[in-house]
N, C-alpha and C positions, 0 to 999 in steps of 0.2 A: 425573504426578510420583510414581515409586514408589520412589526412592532421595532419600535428605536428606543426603547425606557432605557438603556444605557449606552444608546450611540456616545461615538468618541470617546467609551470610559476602557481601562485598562482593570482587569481583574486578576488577580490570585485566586485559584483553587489549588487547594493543599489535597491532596488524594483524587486527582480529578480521573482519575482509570479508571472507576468501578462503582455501580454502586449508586447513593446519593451526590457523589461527588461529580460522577460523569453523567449525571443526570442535569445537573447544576451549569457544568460545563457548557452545554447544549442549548440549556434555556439561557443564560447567558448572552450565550454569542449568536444567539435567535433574535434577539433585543438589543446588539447592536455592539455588544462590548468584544474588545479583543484580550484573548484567555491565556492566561500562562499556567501551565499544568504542572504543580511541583511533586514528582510520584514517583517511589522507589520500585514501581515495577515498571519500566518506562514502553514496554512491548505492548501492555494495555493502556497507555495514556495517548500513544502514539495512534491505535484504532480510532482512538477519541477525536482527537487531532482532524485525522483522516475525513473523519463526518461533518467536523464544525467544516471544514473548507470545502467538502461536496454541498454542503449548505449554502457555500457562499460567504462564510465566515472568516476571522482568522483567530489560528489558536498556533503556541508553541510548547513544545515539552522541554522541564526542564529535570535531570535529574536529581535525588534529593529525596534523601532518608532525615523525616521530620526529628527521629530521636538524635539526631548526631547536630549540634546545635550550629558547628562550623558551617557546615554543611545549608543549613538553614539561613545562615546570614549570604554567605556564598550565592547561595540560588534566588533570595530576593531579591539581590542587587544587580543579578543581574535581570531579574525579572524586571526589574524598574528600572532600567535601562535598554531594556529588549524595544519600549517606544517613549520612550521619553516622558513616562509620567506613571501613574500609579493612583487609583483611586478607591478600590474594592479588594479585599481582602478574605477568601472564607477557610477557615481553619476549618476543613473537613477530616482530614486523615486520621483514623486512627482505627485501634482494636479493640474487642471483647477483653482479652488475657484470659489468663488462670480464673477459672470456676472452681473456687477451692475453699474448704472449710477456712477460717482465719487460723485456727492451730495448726493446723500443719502447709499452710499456706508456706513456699520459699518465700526469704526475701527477695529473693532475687525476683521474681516472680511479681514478687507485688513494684519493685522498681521498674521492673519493664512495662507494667502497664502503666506508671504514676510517668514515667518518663516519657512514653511517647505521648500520651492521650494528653497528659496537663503540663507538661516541661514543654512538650513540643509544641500545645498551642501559644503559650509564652514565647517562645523564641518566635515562630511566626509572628507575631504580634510585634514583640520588639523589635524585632528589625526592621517592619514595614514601617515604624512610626515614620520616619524622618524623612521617610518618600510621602508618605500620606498628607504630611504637615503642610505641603506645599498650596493642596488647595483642598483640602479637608475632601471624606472621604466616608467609605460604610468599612467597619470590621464585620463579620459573625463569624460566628463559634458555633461546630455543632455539637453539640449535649446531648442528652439524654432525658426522658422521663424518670431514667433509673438513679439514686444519689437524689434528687430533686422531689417527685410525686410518688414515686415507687420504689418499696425497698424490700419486697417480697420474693427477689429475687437472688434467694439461699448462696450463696457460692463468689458471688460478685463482687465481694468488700471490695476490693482493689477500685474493680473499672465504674463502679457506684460513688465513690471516694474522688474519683478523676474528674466526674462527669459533675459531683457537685462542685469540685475547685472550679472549673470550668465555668460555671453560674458567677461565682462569688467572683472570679476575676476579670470576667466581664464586667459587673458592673462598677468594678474600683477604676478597669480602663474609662469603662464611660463618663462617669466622673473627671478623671483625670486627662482626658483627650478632648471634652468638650468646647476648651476654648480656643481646641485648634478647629474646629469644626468635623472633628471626627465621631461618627456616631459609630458606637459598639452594641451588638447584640448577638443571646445566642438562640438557636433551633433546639427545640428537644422534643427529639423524634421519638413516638412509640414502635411499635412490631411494623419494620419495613423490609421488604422485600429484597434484601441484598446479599454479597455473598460476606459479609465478615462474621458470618460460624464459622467461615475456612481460620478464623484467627479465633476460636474460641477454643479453649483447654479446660473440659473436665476432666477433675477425678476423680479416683475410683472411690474414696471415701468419700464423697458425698454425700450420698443418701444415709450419710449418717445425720446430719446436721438439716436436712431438707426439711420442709413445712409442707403437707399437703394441703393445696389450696385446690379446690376444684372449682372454675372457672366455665360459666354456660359456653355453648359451642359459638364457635367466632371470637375472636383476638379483640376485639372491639366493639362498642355500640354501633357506631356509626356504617360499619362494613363487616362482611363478613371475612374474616381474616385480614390480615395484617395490608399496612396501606402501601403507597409504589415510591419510588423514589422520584419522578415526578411529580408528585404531591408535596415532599418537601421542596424540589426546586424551586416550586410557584411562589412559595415563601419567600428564599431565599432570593429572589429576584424581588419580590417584593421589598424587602430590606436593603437592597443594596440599590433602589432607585430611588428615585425624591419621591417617590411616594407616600415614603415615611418618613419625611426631612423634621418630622418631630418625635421621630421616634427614639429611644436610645436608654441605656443602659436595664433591659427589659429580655425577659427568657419568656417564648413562643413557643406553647406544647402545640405538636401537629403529631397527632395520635388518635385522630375520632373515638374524643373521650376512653381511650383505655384506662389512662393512668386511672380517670374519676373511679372504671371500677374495680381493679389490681393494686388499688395504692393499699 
């Protein structure tokens, strides 16, 4: 442990098992903060777990499926009560959904992804307020380039649609949290390295409705191919320290310029 940018703070990571979430987790609790993991796969939050404290850290799991709202009030309070305080919040968790023309798109389909991705960062949110308020705090929200910079991505209306409410109510919380001294922001991550294709659903009608866009080789200017999820955490540590104790109601593309040329 040779950086403390959030000793003695307590953090929320919403999807901390996998991913940019468990990457978050890591840098985190490398810098000093103790982590509560709220993840409804709790066998991969727990490996997470496992590392922050071979680290020398502390981290606990809690279990806690973001779309089930109960569920969501349930596990923050007791997350802010696991040490007596609460200061960081990052609404990580979510899915791709359905890759699906808008016409034969389910509804149902398009609610599971409007429910977890943008219901579930709300409920996260609201429930944290009233722990946060105590001595002001960091939210973030991770977003997308897609919905926001990019909308080239045929199939997506749902998680595009999630990803922009996500933007827009960040910045009404920042607003509206400011005089408690809570700053809110979100991440909008381009092509990273993670596994949530395991949560994407195409289908087979697709390539009715698709755009061919051909794209020079590499995902992005900046790198050749898509970037790691350590490259958002650096962010996201960035945001949740007084680093940016002027920063707030503000979306951070960490994409090495992709969006600039897929938008």
């Amino acid at each position: 442990m040779t950086n403390q940018k959030l000793k003695d703070k307590v953090a929320i990571v919403t999807g901390g098992g996998s991913g940019i979430g468990r990457a978050t987790v890591l840098e985190f609790a490398r810098n000093g903060a103790k982590v509560i993991m709220l993840d409804r796969t709790v066998e991969n939050a727990e490996k997470v777990r496992q590392q922050v404290e071979e680290e020398g850290g502390q981290a606990v799991v809690i279990e806690c499926d973001i779309a089930e709202p109960q569920q969501v009030e349930a596990a923050v309070k007791q997350a802010a009560a696991q040490w007596g305080r609460l200061d960081i919040v990052f609404a990580n968790a979510g899915i791709n959904g359905a890759m699906t023309p808008i016409e034969t798109m389910d509804i149902e389909a398009w609610d599971q992804t409007i429910h977890i991705n943008l219901r579930g960062t709300f409920a996260t949110v609201k429930y944290a307020i009233p722990h946060l308020k105590t001595s002001g705090g960091s939210i973030l929200i991770n977003s997308s380039i897609n919905g926001n910079r990019v909308f080239s991505n045929i199939g997506f209306s749902a998680y595009s649609t999630s990803k922009a409410g996500q933007v827009a109510f960040m910045k009404m919380a920042a607003l509206e949290l400011a005089q408690y001294k809570i700053r809110v922001n979100a991440i909008c991550p381009g092509a990273i390295s993670t596994n949530i294709d395991d949560n994407t659903y195409p289908s087979e009608d697709l390539k009715e409705v698709q755009i061919p866009v051909e794209f020079p080789k590499g995902g992005q200017p900046l790198e050749e191919g898509p970037g790691r999820p350590d490259q958002v955490a650096k962010l996201a540590l960035f945001l949740a320290s007084e680093d940016s104790d002027h920063i707030t109601g503000t979306e951070i593309y960490c994409d090495g310029a992709e969006s600039l040329l897929h938008g």
